[in-house]
DOTIKE-507670 format. One record per residue: residue in three letters; z, x, y negated of N, C-alpha, C in turn. Coordinates in steps of 0.1 Angstrom, whole numbers, padded with zeros to 4 digits, always signed. Last residue first. Example, Ala and Ser with C-alpha at 12.3 -4.5 7.8 and 13.67 -1.06 7.14 Angstrom:
DOTIKE-507670
ser+0071+0128+0022+0071+0137+0011+0079+0129+0000ala+0078+0132+0057+0078+0123+0045+0078+0132+0033
end
This chain:
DOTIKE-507670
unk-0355-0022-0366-0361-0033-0358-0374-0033-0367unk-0334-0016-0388-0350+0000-0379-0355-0009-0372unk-0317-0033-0392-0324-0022-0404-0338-0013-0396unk-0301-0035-0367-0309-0048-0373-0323-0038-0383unk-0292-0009-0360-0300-0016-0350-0312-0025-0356unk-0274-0006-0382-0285+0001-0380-0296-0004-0367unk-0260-0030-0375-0266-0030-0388-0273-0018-0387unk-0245-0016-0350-0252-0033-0353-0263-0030-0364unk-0232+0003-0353-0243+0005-0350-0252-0013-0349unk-0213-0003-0373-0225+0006-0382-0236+0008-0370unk-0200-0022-0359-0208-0031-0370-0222-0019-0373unk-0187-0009-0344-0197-0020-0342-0206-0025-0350unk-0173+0008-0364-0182+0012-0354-0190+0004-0345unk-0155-0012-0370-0166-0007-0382-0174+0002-0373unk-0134-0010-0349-0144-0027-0351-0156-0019-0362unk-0120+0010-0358-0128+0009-0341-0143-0001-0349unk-0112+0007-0382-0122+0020-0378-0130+0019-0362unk-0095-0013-0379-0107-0019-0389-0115-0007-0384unk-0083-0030-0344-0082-0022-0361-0096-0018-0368unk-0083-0046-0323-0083-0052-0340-0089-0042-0349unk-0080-0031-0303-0089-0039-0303-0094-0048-0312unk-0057-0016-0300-0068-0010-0295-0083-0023-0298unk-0039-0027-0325-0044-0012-0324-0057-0012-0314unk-0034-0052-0307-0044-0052-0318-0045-0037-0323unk-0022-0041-0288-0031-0047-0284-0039-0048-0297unk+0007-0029-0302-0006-0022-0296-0017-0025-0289unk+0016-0051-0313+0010-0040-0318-0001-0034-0316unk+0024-0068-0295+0012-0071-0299+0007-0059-0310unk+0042-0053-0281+0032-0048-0273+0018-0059-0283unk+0062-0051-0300+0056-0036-0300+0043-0042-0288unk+0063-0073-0299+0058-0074-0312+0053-0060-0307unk+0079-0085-0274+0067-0089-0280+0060-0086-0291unk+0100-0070-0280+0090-0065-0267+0077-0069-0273unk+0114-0083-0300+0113-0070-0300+0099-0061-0294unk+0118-0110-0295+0110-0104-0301+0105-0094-0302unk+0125-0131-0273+0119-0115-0272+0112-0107-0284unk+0134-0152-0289+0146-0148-0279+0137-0129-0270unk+0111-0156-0305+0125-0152-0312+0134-0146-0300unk+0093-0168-0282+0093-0159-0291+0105-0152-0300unk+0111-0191-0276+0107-0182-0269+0102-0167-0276unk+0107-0203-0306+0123-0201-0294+0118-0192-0285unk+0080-0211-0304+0088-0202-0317+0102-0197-0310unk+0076-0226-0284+0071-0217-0283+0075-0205-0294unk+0092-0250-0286+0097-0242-0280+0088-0228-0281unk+0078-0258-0317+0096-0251-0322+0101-0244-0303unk+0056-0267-0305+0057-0252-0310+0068-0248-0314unk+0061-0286-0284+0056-0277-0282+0057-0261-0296unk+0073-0306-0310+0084-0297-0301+0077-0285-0294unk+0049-0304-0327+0058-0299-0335+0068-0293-0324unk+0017-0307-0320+0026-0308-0310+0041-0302-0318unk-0013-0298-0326-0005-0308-0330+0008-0311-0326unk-0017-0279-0297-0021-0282-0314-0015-0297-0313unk+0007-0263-0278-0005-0271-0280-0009-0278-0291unk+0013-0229-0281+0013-0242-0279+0007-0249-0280unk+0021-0194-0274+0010-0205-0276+0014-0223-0273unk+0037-0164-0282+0039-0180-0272+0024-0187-0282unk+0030-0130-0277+0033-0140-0282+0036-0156-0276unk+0021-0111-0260+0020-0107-0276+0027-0119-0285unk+0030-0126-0235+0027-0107-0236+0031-0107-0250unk+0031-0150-0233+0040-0143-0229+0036-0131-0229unk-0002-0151-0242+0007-0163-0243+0017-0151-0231unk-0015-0134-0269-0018-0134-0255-0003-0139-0247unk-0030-0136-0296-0020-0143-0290-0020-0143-0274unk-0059-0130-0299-0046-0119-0303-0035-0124-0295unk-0070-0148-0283-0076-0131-0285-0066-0123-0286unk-0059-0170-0288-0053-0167-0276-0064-0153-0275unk-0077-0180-0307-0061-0176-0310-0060-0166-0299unk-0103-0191-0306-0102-0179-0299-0084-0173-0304unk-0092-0226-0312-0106-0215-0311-0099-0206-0303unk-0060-0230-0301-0067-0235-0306-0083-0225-0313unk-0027-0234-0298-0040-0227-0288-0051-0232-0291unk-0003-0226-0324-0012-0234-0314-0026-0228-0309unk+0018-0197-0314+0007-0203-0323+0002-0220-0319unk+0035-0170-0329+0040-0187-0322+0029-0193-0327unk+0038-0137-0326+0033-0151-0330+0035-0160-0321unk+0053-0109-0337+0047-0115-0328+0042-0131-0336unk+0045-0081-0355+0054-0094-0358+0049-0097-0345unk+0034-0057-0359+0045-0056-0347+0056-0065-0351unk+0020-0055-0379+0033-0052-0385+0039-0051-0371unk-0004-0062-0356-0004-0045-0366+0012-0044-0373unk+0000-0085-0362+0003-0083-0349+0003-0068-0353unk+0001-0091-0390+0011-0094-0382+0012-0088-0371unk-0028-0092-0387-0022-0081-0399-0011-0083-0389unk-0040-0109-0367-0045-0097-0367-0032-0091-0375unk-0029-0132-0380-0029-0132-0365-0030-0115-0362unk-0049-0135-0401-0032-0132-0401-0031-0129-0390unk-0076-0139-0394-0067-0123-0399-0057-0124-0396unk-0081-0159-0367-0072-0154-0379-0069-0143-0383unk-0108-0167-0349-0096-0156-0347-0086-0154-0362unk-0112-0200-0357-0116-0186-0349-0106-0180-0344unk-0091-0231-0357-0091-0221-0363-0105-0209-0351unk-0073-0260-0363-0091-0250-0359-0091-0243-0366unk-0052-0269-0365-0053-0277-0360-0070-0270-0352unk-0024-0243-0368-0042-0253-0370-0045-0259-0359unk+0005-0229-0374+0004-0245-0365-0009-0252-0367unk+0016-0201-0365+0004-0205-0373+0000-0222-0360unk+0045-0181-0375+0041-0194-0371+0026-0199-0374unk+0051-0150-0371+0043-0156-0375+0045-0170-0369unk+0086-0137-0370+0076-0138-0358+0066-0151-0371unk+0102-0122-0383+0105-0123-0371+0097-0123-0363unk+0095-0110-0423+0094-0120-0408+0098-0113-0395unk+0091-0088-0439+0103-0101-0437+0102-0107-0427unk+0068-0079-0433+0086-0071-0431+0092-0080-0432unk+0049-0101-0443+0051-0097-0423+0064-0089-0425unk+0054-0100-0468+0056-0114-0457+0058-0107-0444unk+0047-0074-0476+0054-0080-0478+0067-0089-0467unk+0017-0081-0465+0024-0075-0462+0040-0069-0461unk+0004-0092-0487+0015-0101-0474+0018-0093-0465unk+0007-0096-0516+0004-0083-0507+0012-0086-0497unk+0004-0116-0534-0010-0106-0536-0010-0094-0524unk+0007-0144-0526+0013-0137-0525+0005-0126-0521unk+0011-0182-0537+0008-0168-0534+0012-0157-0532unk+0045-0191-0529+0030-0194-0536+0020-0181-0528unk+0068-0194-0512+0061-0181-0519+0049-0185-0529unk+0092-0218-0505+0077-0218-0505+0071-0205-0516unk+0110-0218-0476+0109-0211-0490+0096-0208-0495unk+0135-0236-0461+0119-0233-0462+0121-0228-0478unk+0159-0247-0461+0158-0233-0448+0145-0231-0452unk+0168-0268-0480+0175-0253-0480+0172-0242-0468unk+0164-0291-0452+0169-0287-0462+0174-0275-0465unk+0144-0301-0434+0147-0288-0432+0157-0283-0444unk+0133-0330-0440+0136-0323-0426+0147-0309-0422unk+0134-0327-0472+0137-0339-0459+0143-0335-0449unk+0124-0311-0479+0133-0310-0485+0144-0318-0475unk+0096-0308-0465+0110-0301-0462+0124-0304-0466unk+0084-0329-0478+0090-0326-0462+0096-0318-0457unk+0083-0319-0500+0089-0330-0498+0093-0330-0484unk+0068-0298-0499+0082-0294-0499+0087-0307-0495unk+0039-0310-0489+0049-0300-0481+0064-0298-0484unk+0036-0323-0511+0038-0332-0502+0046-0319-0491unk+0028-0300-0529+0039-0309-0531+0043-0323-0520unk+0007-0285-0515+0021-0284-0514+0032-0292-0519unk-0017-0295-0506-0002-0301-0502+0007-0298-0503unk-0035-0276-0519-0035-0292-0523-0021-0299-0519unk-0023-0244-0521-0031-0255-0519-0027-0270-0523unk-0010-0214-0513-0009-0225-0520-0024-0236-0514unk+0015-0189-0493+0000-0192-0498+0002-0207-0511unk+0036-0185-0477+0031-0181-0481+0018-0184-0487unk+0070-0194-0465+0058-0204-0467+0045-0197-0479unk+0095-0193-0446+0086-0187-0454+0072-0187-0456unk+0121-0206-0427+0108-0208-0431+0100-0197-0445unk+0146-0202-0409+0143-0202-0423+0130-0199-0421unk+0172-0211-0381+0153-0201-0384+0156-0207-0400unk+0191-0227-0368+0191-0213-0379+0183-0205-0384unk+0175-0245-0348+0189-0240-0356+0185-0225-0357unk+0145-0258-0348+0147-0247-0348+0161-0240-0353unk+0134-0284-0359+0138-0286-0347+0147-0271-0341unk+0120-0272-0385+0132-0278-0384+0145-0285-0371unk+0103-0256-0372+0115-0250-0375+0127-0260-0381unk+0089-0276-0370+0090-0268-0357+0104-0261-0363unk+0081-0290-0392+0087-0296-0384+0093-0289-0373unk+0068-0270-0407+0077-0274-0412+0090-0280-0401unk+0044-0266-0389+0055-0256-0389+0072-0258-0398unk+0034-0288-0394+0042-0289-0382+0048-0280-0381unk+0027-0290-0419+0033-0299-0419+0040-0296-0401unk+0006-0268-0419+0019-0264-0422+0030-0272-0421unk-0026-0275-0410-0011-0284-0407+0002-0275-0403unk-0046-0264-0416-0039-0260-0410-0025-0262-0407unk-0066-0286-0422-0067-0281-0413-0058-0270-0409unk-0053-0291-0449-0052-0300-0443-0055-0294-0426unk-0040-0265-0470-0050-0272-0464-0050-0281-0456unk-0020-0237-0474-0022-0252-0475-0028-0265-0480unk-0039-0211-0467-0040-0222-0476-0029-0230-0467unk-0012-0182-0457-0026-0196-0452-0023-0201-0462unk+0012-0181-0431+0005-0169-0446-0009-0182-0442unk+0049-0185-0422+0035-0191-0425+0025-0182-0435unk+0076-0170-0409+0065-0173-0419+0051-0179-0414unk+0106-0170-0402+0093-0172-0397+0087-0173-0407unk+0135-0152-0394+0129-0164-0405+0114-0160-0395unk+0167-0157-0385+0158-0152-0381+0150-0161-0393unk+0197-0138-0403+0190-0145-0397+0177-0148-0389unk+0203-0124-0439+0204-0125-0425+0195-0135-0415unk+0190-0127-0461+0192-0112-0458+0195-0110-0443unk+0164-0150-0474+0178-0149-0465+0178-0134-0460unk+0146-0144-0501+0147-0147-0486+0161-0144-0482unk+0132-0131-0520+0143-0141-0520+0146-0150-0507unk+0115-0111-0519+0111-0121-0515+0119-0134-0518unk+0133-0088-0519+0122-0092-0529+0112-0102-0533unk+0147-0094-0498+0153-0091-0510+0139-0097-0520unk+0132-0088-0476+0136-0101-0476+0141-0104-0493unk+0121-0063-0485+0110-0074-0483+0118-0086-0485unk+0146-0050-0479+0140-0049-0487+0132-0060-0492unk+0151-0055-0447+0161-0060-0457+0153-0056-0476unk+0132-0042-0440+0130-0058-0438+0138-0062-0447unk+0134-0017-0444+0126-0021-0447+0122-0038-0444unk+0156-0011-0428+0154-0011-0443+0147-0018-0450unk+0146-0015-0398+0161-0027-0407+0159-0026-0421unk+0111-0014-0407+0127-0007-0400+0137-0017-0408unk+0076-0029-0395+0094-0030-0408+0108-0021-0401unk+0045-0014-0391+0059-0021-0388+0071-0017-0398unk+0023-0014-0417+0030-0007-0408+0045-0017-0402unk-0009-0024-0427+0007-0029-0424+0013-0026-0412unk-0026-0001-0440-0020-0017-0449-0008-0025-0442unk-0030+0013-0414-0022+0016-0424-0015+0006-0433unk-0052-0008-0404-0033-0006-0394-0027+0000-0405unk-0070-0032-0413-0067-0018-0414-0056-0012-0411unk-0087-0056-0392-0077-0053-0402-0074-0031-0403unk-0107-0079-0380-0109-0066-0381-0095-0066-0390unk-0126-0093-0350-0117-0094-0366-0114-0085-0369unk-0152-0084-0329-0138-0087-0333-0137-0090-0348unk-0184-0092-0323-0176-0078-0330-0162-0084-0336unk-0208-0094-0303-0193-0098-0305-0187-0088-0310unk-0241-0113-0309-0233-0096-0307-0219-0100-0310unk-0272-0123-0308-0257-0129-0307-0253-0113-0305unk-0299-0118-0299-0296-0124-0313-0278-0123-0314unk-0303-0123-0270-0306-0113-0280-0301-0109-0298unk-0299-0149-0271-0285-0140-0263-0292-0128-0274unk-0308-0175-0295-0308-0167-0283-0300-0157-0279unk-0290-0205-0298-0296-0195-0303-0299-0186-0292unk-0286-0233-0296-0298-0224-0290-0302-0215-0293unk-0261-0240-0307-0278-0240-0319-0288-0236-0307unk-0244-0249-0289-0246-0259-0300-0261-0253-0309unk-0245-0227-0269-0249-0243-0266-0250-0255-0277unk-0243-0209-0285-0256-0204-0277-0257-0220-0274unk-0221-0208-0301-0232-0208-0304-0242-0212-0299unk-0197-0206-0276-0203-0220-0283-0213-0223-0295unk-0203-0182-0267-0208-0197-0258-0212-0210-0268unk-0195-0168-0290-0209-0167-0284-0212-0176-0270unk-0164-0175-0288-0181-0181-0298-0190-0180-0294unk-0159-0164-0266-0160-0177-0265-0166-0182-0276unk-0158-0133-0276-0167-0140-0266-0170-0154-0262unk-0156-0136-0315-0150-0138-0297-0163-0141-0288unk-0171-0137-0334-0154-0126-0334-0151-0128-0323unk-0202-0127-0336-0190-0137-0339-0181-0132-0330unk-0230-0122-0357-0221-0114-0352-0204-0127-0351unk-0262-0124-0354-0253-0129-0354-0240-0126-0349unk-0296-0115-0370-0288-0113-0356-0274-0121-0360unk-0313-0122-0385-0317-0112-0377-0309-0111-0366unk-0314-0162-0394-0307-0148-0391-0315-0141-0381unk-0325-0184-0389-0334-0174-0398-0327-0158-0398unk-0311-0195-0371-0320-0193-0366-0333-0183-0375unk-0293-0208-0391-0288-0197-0384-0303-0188-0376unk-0306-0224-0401-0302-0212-0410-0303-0202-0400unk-0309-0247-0379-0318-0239-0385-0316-0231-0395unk-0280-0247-0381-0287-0244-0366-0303-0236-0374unk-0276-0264-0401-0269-0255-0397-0275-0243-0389unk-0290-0288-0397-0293-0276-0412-0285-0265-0410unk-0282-0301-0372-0292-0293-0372-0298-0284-0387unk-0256-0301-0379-0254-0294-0372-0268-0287-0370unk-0254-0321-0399-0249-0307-0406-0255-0298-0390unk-0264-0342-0382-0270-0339-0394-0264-0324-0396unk-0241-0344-0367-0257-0340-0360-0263-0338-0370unk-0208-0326-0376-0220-0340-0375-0229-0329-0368unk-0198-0303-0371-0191-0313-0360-0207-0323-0364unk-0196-0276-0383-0207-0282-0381-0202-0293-0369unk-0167-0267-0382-0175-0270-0392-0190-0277-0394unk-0160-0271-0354-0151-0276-0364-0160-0282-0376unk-0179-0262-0337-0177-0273-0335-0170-0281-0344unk-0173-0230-0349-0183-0242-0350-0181-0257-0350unk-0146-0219-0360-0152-0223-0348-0164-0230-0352unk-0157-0191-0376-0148-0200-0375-0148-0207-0363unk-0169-0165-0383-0155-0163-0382-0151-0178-0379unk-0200-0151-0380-0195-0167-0375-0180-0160-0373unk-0219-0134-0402-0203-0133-0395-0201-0147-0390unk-0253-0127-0401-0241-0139-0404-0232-0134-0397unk-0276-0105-0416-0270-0112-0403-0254-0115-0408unk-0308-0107-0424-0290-0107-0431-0287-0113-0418unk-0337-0084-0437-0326-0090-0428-0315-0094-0433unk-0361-0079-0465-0346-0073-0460-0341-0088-0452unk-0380-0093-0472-0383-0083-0461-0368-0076-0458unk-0380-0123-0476-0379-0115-0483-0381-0104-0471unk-0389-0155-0468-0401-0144-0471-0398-0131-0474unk-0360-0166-0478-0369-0168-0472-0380-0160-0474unk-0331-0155-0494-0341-0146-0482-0354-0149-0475unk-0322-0178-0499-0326-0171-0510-0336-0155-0504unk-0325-0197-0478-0329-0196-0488-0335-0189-0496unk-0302-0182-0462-0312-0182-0456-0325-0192-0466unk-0284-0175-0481-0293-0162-0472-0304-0170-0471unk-0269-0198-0483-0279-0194-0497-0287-0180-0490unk-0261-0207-0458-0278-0213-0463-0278-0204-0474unk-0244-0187-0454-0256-0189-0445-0265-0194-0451unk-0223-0186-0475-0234-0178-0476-0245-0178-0465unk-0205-0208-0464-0212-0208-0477-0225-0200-0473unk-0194-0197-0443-0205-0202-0441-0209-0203-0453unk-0186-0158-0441-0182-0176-0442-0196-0182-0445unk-0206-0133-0452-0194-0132-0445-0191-0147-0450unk-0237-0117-0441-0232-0128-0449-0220-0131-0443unk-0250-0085-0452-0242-0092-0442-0233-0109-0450unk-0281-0072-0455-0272-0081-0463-0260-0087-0449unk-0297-0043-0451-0293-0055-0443-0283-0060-0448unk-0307-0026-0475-0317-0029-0455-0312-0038-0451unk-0312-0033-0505-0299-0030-0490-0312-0031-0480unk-0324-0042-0529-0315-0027-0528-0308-0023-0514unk-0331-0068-0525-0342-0057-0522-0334-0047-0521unk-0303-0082-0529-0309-0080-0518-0321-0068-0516unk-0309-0087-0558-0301-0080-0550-0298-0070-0540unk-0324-0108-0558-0327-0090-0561-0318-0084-0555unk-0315-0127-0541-0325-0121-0539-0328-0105-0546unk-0292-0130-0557-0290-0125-0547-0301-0124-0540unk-0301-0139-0580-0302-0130-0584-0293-0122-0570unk-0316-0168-0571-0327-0155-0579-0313-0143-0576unk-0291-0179-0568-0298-0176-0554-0306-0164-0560unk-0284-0184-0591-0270-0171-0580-0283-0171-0568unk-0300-0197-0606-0297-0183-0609-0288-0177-0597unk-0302-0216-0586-0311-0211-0585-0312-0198-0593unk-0266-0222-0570-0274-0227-0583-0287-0216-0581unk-0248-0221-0550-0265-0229-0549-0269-0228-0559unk-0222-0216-0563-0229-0206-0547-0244-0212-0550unk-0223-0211-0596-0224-0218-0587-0228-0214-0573unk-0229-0187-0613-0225-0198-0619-0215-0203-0605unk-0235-0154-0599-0239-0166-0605-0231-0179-0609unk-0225-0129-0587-0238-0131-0584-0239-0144-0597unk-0196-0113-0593-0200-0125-0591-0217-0124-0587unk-0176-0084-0579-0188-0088-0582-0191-0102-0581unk-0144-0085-0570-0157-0084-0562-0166-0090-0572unk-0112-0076-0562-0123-0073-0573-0135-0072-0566unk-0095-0108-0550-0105-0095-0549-0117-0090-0563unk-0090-0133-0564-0078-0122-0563-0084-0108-0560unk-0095-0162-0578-0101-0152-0575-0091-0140-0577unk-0092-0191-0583-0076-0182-0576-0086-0169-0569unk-0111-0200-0597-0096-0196-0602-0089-0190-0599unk-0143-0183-0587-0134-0187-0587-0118-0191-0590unk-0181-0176-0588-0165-0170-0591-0155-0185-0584unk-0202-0171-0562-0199-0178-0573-0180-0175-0577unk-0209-0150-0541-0222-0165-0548-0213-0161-0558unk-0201-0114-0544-0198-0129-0540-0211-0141-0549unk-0207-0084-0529-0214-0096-0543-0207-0110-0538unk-0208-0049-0524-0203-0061-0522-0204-0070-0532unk-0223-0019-0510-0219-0031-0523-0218-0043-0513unk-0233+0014-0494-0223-0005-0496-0222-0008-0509unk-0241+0038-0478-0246+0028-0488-0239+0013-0487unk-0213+0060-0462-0229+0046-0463-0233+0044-0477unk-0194+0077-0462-0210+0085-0464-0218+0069-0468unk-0172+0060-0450-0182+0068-0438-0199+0075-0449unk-0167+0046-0472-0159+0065-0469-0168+0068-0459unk-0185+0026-0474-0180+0036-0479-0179+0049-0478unk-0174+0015-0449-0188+0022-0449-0190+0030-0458unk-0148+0007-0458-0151+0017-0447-0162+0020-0445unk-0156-0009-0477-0148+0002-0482-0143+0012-0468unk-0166-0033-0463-0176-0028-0474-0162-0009-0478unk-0146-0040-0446-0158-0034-0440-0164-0024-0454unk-0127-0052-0469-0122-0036-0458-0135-0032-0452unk-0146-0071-0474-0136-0064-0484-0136-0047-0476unk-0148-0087-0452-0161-0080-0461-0158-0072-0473unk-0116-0099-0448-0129-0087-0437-0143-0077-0445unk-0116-0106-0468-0110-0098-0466-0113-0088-0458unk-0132-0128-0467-0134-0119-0482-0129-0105-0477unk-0125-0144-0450-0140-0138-0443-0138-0131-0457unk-0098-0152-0455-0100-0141-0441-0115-0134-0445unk-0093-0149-0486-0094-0152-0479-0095-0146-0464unk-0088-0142-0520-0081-0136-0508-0082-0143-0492unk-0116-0151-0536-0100-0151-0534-0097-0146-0522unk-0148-0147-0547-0134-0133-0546-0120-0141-0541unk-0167-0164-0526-0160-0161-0538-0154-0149-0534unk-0181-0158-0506-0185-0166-0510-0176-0168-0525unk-0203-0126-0499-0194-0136-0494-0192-0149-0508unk-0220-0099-0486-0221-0113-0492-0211-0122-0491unk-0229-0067-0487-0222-0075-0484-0215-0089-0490unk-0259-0051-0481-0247-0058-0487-0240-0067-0485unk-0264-0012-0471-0260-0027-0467-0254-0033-0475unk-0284+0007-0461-0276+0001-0472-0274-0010-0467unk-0280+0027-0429-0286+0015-0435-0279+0014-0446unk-0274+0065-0425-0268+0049-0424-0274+0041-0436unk-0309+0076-0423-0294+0078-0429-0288+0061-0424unk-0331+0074-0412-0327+0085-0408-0312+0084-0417unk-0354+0055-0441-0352+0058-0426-0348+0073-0423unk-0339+0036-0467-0349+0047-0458-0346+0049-0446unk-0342+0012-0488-0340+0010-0477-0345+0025-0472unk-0325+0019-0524-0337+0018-0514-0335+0016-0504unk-0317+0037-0545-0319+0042-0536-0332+0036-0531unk-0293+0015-0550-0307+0016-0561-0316+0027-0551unk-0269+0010-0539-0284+0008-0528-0293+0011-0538unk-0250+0015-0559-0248+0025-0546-0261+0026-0538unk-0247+0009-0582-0259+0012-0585-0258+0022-0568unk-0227-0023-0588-0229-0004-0590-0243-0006-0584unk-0221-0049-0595-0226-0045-0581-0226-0030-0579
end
């Protein structure tokens, strides 16, 4: 954890703050609490960062806390923890109940990142009211779109006071647009086709993000090539369907420690969920001055601004998105320098960390 909050909570400097998430793997909500925790940093703050519980495909150097996210040693010792910060930020849900747990009675605040949609994760009435009442132990709640904060306010009751909208966040330096060189590189390194157009996918393959239709979209798609970034549970049912549909045009990367990489190679993002918030990827890509072909699904349509920054389709829908990938491919050009500069003014990680440092100093002096 280092010894950055030993200090203490005082008043008149930027708040200590920690930053909580749920393992180290390369996720959205790790990633975000990754780049926050190393831009408060350099701004002079007080920052650490602690994950509940380790993991296999742990890729971020981040601090464990304990065995298990629930076990009563990872809660004990995110309670001490905790005394060292003024305000604990909890990044994915895991870390809502163990805050609001392991924080019960404690005198340091933690306010929740809501990065996903709700309705998705908390769909029962049972999860929705242990949900609702965590949330309701938060100081405040920060969620990435103005259309979460509706669908907070009408699924928990939370109050307006309490709610604050602070975008997704990425760092513009980590992914600069590709010149011919530099695509032809990436594609190289990648083993990717040197010519043509290719698309990528960056994401678990997971069942919620039905790579199975970006499979199918590009197979409806002459001459696109697939680039298939991440790992999970499907992938051996994934290639099979490609092997099928798409023969010799999909190229499955596994992981892939710097997808950055992926964006110089690419044309244009495919992201076929079925629920999704706002997606990093969505964010990095739009910064490489990739565009996107997405389904319309949570707050996409933040970054995906349907004929400006990208095409939008309708979830589940394989022809709806091989046309919305077509359209996209036939502008790429336009549509990537203007999703550039939409996520420049409204993505990037020094704007959005200016919400946050006056958020968390707000929460900290209450």
């Amino acid at each position: 954890m280092g010894d950055e909050l030993d200090a203490g909570p005082q008043v008149g400097r930027l708040p200590a703050v920690l930053h909580l998430v749920t393992d180290p793997r390369r996720r959205g909500a790790q990633l975000l609490a990754h780049d926050l925790h190393r831009e408060m940093s350099a701004r002079a703050g007080a920052s650490a960062i602690a994950a509940l519980a380790p993991h296999p495909d742990g890729a971020l150097d981040i601090p464990v806390l304990g065995p298990k996210r629930y076990a009563r040693a990872t809660l004990r010792a995110l309670r001490r923890a905790a005394r060292r910060a003024d305000v604990v930020v909890a990044h994915g849900s895991s870390t809502l109940p163990a805050c609001a747990a392991a924080l019960l009675g404690a005198r340091t605040p933690f306010v929740y990142v809501n990065i996903g949609d709700p309705r998705h994760w908390a769909g029962s009435g049972t999860r929705r009211l242990r949900v609702g009442a965590a949330l309701h132990r938060a100081a405040a709640v920060a969620a990435i779109s103005p259309g979460a904060v509706g669908v907070l306010r009408e699924c928990f009751r939370l109050p307006e006071r309490r709610l604050t909208v602070i975008p997704n966040a990425r760092r513009a330096d980590r992914f600069p647009p590709a010149d011919p060189a530099g695509r032809r590189a990436a594609r190289e390194a990648l083993g990717l086709p040197p010519d043509g157009a290719v698309a990528a996918v960056v994401g678990a393959l997971a069942p919620e993000k039905r790579v199975d239709l970006a499979v199918e979209a590009v197979a409806r798609s002459e001459g696109v090539h697939l680039a298939v970034a991440g790992a999970g549970p499907l992938r051996e049912r994934l290639e099979a369907l490609a092997a099928e549909s798409a023969p010799g045009r999909v190229t499955f990367l596994g992981n892939v420690d710097e997808p950055g990489t992926v964006y110089r190679a690419a044309d244009v993002l495919l992201l076929s969920s079925d629920s999704e918030g706002v997606p990093g990827v969505l964010v990095e890509a739009a910064l490489a001055a990739v565009p996107a072909a997405a389904t319309d699904v949570g707050w996409v349509g933040d970054v995906v601004v349907d004929g400006r920054t990208g095409a939008l389709a309708e979830p589940g829908d394989a022809d709806a998105l091989a046309a919305a990938l077509e359209r996209v491919l036939a502008d790429r050009e336009a549509l990537g320098a203007a999703a550039r500069e939409h996520a420049l003014e409204r993505f990037e990680l020094s704007v959005v960390a200016d919400a946050w440092q006056e958020l968390l100093a707000r929460v900290a002096h209450r």
